[in-house]
C-alpha positions in Angstrom: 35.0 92.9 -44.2 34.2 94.1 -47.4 33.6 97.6 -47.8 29.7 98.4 -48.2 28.5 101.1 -50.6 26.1 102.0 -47.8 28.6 103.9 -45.9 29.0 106.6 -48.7 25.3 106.6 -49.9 23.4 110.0 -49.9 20.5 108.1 -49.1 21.7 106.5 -45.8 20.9 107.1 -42.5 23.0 105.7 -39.1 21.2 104.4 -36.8 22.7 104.2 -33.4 21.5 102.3 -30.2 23.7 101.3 -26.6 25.0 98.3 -28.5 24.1 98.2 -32.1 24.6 100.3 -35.1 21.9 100.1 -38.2 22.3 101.7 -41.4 18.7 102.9 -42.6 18.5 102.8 -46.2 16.1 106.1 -47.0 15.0 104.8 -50.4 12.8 102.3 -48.6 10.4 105.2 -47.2 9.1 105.7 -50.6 10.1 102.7 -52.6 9.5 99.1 -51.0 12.4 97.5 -53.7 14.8 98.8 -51.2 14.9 97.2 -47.7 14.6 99.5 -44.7 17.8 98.0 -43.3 19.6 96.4 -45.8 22.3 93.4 -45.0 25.9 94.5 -45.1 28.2 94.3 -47.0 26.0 96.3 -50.2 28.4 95.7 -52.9 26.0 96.6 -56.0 22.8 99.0 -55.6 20.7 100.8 -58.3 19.7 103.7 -55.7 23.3 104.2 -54.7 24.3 107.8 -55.3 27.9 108.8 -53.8 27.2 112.1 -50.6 28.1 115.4 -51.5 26.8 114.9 -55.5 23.5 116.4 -54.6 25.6 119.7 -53.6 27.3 119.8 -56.3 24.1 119.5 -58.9 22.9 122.2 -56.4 25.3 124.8 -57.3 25.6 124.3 -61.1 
């Protein structure tokens, strides 16, 4: 499967039940463009910002 952008986006959130795993996209809490769960694979998305490059703005 391809690799979805989702699963190195700042803005995500996993989900996790007894069976299922969801990946909650956080965007859609204050911006109905982005879907609450989006379908995987995201290959392309104008929110996507990679983790850890909200620390790093943090500390310059």
């Amino acid at each position: 499967m391809t690799q979805s952008l989702c699963e190195s986006c700042q803005n995500v959130r996993e989900i996790c039940t007894a069976r299922s795993r969801f990946l909650l996209c956080e965007l859609s809490l204050t911006n109905a463009d982005y879907p609450k769960y989006p379908p995987q694979p995201i290959v392309r998305c104008d929110g996507y910002q990679p983790k850890g490059k909200a620390d790093e703005q943090e500390k310059a």
